[in-house]
C-alpha positions in Angstrom: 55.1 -195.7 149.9 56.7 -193.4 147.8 53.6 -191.3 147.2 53.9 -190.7 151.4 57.4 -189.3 151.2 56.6 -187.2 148.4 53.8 -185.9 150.4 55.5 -185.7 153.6 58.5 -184.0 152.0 56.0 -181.3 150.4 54.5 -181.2 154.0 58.0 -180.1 155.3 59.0 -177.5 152.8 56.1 -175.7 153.2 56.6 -176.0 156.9 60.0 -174.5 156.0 58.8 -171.9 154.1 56.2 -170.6 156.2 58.5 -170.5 159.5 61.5 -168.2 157.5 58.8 -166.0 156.3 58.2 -165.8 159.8 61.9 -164.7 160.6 61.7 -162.5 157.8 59.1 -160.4 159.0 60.0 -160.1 162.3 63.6 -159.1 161.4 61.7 -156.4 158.8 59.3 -155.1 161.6 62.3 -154.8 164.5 64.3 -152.9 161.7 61.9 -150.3 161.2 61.0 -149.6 164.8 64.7 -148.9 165.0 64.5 -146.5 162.2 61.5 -145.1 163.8 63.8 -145.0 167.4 66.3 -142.7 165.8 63.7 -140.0 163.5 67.0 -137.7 163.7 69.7 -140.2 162.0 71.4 -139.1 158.7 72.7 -141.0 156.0 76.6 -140.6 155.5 76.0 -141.1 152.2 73.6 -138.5 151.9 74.9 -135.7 154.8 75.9 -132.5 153.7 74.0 -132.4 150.3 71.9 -129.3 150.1 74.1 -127.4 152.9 75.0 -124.4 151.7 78.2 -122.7 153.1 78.7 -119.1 154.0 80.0 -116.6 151.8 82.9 -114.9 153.3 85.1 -113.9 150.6 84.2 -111.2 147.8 85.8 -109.2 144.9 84.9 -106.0 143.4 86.0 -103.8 140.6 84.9 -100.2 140.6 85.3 -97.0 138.5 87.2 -94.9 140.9 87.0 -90.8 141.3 89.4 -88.8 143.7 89.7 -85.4 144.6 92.7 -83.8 146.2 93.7 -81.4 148.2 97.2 -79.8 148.0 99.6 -78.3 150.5 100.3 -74.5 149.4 104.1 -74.6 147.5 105.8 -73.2 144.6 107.3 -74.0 141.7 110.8 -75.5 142.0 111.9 -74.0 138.7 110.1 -70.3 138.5 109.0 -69.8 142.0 105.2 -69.1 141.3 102.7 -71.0 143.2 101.3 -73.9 142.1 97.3 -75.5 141.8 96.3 -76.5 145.5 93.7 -79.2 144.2 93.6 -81.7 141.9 91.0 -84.1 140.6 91.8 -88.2 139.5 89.9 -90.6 137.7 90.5 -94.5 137.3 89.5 -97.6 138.7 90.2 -99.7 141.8 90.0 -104.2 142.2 89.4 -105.0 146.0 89.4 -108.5 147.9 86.9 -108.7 151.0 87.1 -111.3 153.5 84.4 -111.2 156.3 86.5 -112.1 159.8 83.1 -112.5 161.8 80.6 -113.1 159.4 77.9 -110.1 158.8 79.9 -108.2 161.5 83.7 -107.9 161.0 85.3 -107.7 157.5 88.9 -106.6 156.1 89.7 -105.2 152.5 92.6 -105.3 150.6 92.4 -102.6 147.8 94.1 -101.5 144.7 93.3 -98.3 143.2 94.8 -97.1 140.0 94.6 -93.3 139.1 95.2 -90.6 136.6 95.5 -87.3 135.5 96.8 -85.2 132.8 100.8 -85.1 134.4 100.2 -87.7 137.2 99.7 -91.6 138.0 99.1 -92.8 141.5 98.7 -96.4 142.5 98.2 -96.8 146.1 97.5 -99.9 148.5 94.9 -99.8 151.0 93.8 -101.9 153.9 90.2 -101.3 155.5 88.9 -103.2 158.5 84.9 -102.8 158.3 82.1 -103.0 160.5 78.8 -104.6 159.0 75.3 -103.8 159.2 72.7 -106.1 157.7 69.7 -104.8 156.9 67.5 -107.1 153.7 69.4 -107.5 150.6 71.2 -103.9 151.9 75.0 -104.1 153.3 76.1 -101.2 155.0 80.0 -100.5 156.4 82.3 -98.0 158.3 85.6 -98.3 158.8 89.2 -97.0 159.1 91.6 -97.1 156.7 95.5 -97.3 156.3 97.1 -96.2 152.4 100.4 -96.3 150.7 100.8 -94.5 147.9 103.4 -94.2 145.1 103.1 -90.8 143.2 104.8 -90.5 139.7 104.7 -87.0 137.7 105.8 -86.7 133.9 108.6 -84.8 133.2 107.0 -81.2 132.8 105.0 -81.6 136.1 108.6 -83.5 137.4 110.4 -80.2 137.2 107.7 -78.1 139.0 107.5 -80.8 141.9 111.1 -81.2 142.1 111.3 -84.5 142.0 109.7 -87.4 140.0 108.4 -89.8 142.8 106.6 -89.6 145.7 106.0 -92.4 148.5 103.8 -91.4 151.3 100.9 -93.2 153.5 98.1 -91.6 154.8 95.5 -92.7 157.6 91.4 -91.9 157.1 87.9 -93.9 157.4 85.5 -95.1 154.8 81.4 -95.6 154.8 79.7 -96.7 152.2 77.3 -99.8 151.1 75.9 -102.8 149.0 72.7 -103.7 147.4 72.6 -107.5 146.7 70.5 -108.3 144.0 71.2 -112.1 144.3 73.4 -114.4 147.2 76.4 -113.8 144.4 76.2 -110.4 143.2 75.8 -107.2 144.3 76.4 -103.2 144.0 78.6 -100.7 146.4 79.0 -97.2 146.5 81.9 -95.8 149.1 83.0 -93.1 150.3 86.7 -92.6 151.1 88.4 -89.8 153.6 92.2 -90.3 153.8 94.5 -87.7 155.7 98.2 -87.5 154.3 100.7 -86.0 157.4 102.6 -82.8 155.6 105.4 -85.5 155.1 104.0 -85.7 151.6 105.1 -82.0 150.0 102.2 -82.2 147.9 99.0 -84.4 149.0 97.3 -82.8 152.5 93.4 -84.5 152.0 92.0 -87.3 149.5 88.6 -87.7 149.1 87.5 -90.4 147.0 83.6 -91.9 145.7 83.4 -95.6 144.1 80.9 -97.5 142.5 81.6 -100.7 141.3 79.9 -104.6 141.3 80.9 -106.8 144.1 80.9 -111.1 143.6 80.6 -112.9 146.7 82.0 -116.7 147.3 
């Protein structure tokens, strides 16, 4: 007798077994052809990872030359004329931000420059138009400067005065080789016209050539 029930027993436990392997694998196979119904479903967990966002912001420090023309005057302490041109060197530290990306950009610049009896440190704002062509960058664009002249003493008492604020208005071209998505090299050309508010400055023409970072 109890040989039967341990048979019987063993009878229904494999009879157990077999049926929820049965519900196993139908649960399995309808899970997949739900996976398979949706081919273009993400994981949250995973989304995102790999994307790579646009660079619209750069930086760029560049050796700086400027060459200036000068309105005809004279000396305010023996009359004689003075130089009507005068050349700069220095360096300038932009910030880029693209406003429509590859298209529209705006610049924020800050040149510093010297000569033997002067220091100028104006503030420039550029809005550029883009041109993509490869890893080459081209722009052209209008400008708006504010400038802050200060002469030493000897070139103080020629001038007549030892500071000078004035603002100009002129256009820029230039453009930038990207060796990689991060880095990359611009030359530029700058044209800015000063109105004969400023006694001294009448044209500044300036070349830089500096590295650019992108992020």
């Amino acid at each position: 007798m109890a040989h039967r029930k341990t048979k019987r027993a063993a009878t229904l436990a494999v009879a157990a077994s077999f049926f929820l392997l049965c519900i196993a694998g139908t649960s399995a196979a309808q899970s997949e052809d739900s996976e398979a119904a949706e081919p273009g479903k993400k994981d949250a967990s995973t989304e995102g990872i790999g994307e790579e966002k646009p660079r619209l912001n750069s930086v760029r420090l560049s050796g700086l030359y400027a060459h200036q023309f000068l309105n005809e005057r004279g000396s305010a302490a023996t009359g004689e004329p003075l130089e009507t041109q005068e050349n700069f060197g220095g360096f300038e530290v932009a910030y880029q931000r693209d406003l429509i990306e590859d298209h529209l950009a705006i610049e924020l610049s800050k040149p510093f420059l010297f000569s033997e009896d002067t220091f100028e440190s104006p503030f420039e704002v550029t809005l550029q138009g883009l041109f993509m062509k490869g890893p080459w960058e081209g722009y052209i664009g209008a400008i708006v400067a504010f400038n802050i002249r200060v002469f030493n003493a000897e070139r103080a008492q020629e001038e007549g005065q030892k500071n000078i604020v004035s603002f100009g208005v002129g256009a820029t071209i230039g453009g930038t080789y990207h060796f990689t998505e991060r880095w990359g090299l611009e030359l530029g050309f700058d044209y800015v016209y000063v109105p004969p508010i400023d006694p001294v400055v009448a044209h500044d023409i300036d070349v830089a050539l500096g590295g650019v970072y992108y992020f």
